[in-house]
C-alpha positions in Angstrom: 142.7 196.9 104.3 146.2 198.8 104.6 149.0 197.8 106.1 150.0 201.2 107.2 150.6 201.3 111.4 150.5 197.5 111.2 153.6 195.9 112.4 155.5 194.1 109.3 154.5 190.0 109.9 157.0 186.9 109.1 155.7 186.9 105.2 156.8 190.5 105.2 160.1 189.9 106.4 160.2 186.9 104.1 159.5 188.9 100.6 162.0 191.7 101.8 164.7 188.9 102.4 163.5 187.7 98.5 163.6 191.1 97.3 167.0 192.1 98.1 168.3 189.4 95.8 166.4 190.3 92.9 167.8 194.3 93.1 164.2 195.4 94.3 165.2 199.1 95.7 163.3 199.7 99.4 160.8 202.1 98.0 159.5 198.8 95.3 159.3 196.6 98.2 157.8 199.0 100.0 155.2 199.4 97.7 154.6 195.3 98.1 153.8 195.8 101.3 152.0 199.3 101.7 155.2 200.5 103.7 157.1 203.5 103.7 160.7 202.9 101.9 162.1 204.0 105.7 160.3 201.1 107.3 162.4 198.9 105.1 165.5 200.7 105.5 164.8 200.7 109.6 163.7 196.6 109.5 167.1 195.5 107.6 170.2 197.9 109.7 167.8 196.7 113.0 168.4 193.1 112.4 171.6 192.9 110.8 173.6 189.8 111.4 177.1 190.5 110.7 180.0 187.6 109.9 184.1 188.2 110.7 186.7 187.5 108.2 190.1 187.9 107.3 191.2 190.7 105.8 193.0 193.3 107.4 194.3 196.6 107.0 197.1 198.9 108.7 195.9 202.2 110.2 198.6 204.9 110.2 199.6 204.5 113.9 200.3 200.6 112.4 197.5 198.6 114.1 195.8 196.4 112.5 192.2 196.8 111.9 188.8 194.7 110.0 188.6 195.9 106.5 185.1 197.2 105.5 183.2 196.4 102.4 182.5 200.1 100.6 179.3 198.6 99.1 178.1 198.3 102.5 177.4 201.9 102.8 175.0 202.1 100.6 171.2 200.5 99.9 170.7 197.6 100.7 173.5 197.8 103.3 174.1 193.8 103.5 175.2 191.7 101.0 172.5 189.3 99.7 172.2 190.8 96.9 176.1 190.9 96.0 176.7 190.0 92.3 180.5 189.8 93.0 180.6 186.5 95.3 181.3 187.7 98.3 181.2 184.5 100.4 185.0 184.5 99.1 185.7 187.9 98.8 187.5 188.0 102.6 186.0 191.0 103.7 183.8 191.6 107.0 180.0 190.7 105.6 176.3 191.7 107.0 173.4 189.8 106.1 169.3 190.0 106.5 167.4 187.0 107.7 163.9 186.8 107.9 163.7 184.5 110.3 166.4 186.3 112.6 164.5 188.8 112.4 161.0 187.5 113.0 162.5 186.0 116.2 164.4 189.5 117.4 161.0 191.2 116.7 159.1 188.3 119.2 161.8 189.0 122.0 161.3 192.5 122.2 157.8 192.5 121.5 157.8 190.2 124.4 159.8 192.3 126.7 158.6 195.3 127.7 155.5 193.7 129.0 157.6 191.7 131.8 157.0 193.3 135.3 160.4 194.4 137.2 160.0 194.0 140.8 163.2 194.8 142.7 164.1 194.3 146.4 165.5 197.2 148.5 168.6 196.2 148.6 168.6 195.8 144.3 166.7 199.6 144.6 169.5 201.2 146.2 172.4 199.9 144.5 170.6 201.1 141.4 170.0 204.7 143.1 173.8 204.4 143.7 174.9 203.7 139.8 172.4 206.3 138.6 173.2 209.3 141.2 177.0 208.4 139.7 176.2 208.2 136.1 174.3 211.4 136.2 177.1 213.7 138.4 178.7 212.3 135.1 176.5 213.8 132.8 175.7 210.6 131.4 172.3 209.9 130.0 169.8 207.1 131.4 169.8 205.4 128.4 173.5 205.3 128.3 173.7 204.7 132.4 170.5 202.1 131.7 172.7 199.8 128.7 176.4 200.2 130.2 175.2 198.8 133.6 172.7 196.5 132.1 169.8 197.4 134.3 166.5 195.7 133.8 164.3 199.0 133.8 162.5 201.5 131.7 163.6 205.1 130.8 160.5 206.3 131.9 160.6 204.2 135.0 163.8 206.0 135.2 162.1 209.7 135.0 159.4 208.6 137.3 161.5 207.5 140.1 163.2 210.7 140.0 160.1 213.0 139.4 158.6 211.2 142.6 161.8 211.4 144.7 162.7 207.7 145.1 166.3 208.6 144.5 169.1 210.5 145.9 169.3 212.6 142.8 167.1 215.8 142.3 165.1 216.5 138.7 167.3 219.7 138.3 170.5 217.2 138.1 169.0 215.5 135.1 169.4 217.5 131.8 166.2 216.2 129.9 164.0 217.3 133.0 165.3 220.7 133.1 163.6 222.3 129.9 165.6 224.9 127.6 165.2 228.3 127.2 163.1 229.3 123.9 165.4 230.8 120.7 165.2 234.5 119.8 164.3 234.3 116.5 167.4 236.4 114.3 165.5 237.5 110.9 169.0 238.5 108.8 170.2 235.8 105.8 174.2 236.4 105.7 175.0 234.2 102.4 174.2 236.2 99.2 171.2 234.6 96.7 174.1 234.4 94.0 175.9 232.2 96.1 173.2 230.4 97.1 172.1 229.8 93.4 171.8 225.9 93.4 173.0 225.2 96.7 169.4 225.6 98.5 167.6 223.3 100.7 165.7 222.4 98.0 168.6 221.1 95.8 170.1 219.1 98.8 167.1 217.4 98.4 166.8 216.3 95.2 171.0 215.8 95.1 170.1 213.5 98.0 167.0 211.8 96.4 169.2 211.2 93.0 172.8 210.3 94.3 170.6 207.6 97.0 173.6 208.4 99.5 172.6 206.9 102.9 174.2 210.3 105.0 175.5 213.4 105.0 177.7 215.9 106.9 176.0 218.9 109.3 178.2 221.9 110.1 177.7 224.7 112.2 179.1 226.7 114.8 179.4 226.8 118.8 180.1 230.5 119.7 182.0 230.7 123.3 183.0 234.6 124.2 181.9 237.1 121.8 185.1 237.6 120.0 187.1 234.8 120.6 187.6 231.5 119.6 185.2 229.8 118.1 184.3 225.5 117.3 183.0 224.6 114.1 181.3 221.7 114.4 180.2 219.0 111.5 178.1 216.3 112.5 177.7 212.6 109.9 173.7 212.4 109.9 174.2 208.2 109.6 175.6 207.6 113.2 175.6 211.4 114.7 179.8 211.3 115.0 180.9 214.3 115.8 184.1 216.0 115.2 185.3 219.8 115.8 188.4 222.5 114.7 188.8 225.0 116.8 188.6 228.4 115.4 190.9 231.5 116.6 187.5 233.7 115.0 184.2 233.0 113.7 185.2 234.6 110.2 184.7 233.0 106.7 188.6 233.2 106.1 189.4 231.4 109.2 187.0 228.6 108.1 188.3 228.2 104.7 191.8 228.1 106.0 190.7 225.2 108.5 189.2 223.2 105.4 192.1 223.7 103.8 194.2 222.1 106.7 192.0 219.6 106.8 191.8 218.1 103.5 195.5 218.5 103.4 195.9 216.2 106.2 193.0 213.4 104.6 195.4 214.1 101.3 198.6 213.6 102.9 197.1 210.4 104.1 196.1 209.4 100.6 192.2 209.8 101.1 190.1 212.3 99.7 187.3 214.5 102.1 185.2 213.8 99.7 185.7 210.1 99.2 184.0 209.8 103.4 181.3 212.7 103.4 181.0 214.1 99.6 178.0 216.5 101.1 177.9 219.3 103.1 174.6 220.9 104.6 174.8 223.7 106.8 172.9 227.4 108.1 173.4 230.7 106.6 176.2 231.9 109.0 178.8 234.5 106.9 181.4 232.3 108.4 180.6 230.4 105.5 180.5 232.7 102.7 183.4 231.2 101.1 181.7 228.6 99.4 184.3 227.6 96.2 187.1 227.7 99.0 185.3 225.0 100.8 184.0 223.1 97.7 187.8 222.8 95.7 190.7 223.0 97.6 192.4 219.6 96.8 189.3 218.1 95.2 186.5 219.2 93.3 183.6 216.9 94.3 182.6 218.0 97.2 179.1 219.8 97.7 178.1 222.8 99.8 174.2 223.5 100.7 172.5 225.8 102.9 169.0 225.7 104.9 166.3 227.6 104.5 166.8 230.9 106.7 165.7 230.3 110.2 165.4 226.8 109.5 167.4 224.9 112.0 165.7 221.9 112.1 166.7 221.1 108.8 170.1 220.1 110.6 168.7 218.9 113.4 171.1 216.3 114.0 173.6 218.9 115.0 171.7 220.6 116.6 170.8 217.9 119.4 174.1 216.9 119.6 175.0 220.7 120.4 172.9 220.5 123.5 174.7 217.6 124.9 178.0 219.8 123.5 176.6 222.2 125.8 176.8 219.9 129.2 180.5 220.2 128.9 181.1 223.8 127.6 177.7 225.8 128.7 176.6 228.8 127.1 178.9 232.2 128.2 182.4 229.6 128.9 185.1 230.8 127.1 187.0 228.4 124.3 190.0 231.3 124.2 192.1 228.2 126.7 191.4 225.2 124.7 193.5 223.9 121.7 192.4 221.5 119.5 193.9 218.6 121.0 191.9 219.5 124.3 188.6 219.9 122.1 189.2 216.2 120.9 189.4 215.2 124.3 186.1 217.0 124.7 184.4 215.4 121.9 185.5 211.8 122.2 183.1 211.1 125.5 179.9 212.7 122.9 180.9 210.5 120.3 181.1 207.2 123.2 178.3 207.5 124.4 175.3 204.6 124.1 172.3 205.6 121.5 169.7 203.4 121.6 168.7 204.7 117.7 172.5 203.0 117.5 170.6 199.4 119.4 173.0 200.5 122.1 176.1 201.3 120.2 178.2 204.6 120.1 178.8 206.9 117.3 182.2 206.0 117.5 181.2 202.0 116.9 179.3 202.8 114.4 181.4 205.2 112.7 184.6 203.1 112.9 182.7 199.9 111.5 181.5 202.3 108.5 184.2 204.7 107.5 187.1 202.6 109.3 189.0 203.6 112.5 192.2 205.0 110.7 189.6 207.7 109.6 188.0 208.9 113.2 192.1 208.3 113.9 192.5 211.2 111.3 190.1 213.6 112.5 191.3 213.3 116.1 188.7 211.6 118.1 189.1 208.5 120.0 187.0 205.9 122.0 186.0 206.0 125.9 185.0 203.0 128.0 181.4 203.2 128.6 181.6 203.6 132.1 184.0 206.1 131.9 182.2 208.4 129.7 181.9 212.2 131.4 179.7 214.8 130.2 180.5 217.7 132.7 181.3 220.8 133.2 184.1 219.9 135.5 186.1 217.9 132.1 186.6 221.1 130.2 187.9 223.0 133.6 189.9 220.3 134.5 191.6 220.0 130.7 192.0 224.3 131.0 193.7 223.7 134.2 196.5 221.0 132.7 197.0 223.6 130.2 197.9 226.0 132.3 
């Protein structure tokens, strides 16, 4: 009988725990247990136990910050299977458990099946913190886990869809359902350049070099013929940074790579060394494809999606639409500078996923890469409850710029 659809038992968690010390790969284990390599990759970063040491290291503002293991970015992600002793090696550590694990899976398993029953008084103070998250532009997950309320997403929708709260369905983004794409049939990157930078190369790059992420880019158009964001996206954690371009042109985006690696190099880190792969759409604005590749440092890799194939960078895509809660489709980026875009994208990257177990792309980012890094691409961290996803932020930061 397979074991496919079956939730993974204690003895499964146990020969994953004994096969990460034996330099079994997830897709061997896998095999084991007649699960998909991703259902081992999901079981060990959902129950991660992580332990605090000592070592420290300066950011360039000089605060002092945890320093991260690099082997901890890649398979297996924790380090019981580290041949280099590192109980003693000082740096922060993450381990798998199987019986941690067993008992996490038990206590949510548990749960959900618990029934919520709330007086009126409890009912209206949490109509009162959702109608304010939402006139944030705050999702209920994120409104749900800052404010630790005991209830369902769904329960969440409901309420609304029925008209238990204050709030109407059109104030809640994920209600309101978007307008279908025109489909645009016109490839703007010539085959010759595309010549071993297809889809289908990403792939296999991806499958060979076993790297756990890499970086979306694309572009936000404001008013046809102005400035322009170009966006990039780190699949991993969906952390989000943006340049601000005066035009959507493939010069100007070359010479906004080039400012950018110059700043990682002036800072004695490589682009390459954080995000070494590139995928993004067939835009002309990104025709110049050896300009992006080498300036400063010749290993990192440019790929394109198949024509009219979005969802191949989906990532950045989804995160466009919450992108587009702040700046909506027609507003004009011709008043914003890039420090007000960082201001912009700093709430997107704070806010609570719960594909994150409730942390923010920021968190996650910042424990992976290190903070001096999203220091050095200009975005910074927002208390939870003070995270704003309006239309409102963007006019308010035009109107200080004034």
């Amino acid at each position: 009988m397979t074991n496919k659809n079956k939730h993974l038992t204690y003895n499964n968690r146990l020969d994953i725990e004994e096969g990460i010390p034996k330099g079994k790969t997830f897709r061997s284990i896998g095999i084991g247990l007649d699960k998909d390599s991703t259902t081992i990759s999901k079981e060990i970063k959902r129950n991660l136990q992580y332990k605090d040491m000592e070592i420290v290291t300066k950011t360039l503002d000089g605060k002092l910050i945890k320093a991260n293991c690099a082997l901890l970015n890649k398979p297996p992600y924790v380090c019981n299977n580290c041949k280099l002793k590192r109980r003693d090696c000082g740096f922060n550590k993450r381990f798998y458990y199987a019986k941690k694990a067993q008992l996490n899976y038990q206590e949510n398993l548990v749960e959900p099946s618990r029934a919520v029953v709330l007086n009126k008084e409890e009912f209206y103070e949490m109509d009162r913190i959702i109608s304010k998250g939402v006139s944030k532009g705050q999702s209920f997950y994120h409104i749900m886990h800052s404010n630790n309320l005991v209830v369902s997403k769904s329960s969440l929708y409901r309420y609304v869809n029925n008209g238990y709260f204050s709030i109407d369905s059109v104030d809640c983004k994920r209600i309101v359902k978007f307008r279908r794409r025109k489909k645009v049939n016109n490839e703007a990157i010539p085959k010759h350049l595309k010549s071993g930078r297809a889809y289908i190369n990403f792939l296999d790059f991806m499958n060979d070099s076993i790297l756990p992420f890499h970086l979306e880019m694309d572009t936000v158009i404001g008013k046809r013929g102005g400035k322009t964001l170009l966006t990039f996206n780190v699949s991993s954690c969906n952390f989000m940074f943006v340049l601000l371009l005066d035009s959507n042109t493939s010069s100007e985006v070359s010479s906004k790579f080039y400012n950018l690696k110059e700043k990682f190099y002036q800072n004695n880190v490589h682009f390459s060394d954080v995000v070494p792969v590139i995928l993004t759409d067939n835009g002309s604005e990104f025709s110049k494809v050896e300009e992006i590749e080498y300036y400063f440092d010749k290993n990192l890799k440019l790929f394109f999606c198949n024509p009219n194939s979005s969802w191949e960078k989906g990532k950045i895509e989804k995160n466009h639409t919450t992108l587009r809660e702040i700046l909506p489709k027609g507003s004009s980026f011709d008043d914003l500078t890039q420090s007000y875009v960082n201001i912009i994208i700093s709430p997107i990257n704070s806010l609570e996923r719960k594909y994150l177990n409730g942390k923010s792309a920021y968190e996650v980012f910042s424990f992976t890469f290190g903070e001096h890094i999203a220091n050095l691409l200009g975005i910074f961290e927002i208390p939870a409850k003070e995270v704003i996803l309006k239309p409102f932020l963007a006019k308010e930061i035009k109107d200080t710029n004034k």
